[in-house]
Steps between C-alpha positions, in 0.01 A plus 500: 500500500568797265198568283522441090527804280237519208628400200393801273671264172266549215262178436406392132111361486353357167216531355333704751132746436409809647163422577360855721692773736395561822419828708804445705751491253518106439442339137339173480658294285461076335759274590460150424156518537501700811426866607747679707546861590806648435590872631522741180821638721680193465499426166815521337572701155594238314146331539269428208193531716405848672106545452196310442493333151914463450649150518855359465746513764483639867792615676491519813729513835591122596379559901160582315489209274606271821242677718207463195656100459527567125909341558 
């Protein structure tokens, strides 16, 4: 069985807090009430939230979002 590619197709989160960053390049972030780390790497350009303190929108890669179950 061939193994699925990642889908690297930009995700669109709501209302979503960055709460702390971590050491290892990951930022914590609030989503529906629950923390998650995300890698700083991954975050896509268009996203609201980069840093501790910003909230709006998170953009992030859909294998991420999948792998975090935020989808």
């Amino acid at each position: 069985m061939p193994r699925e590619e990642k889908s690297w197709e930009p995700v669109t989160i709501e209302d979503v807090k960055g709460l702390r960053a971590t050491q290892g390049g990951a930022l914590i972030v609030l989503i529906e009430g629950k923390t998650v780390a995300i890698p700083q790497a991954l975050i896509d350009d268009d996203s609201e939230v980069w840093r501790p303190g910003d909230e709006g929108t998170l953009v992030i890669p859909e294998f991420l979002a999948i792998e975090k179950d935020l989808v």
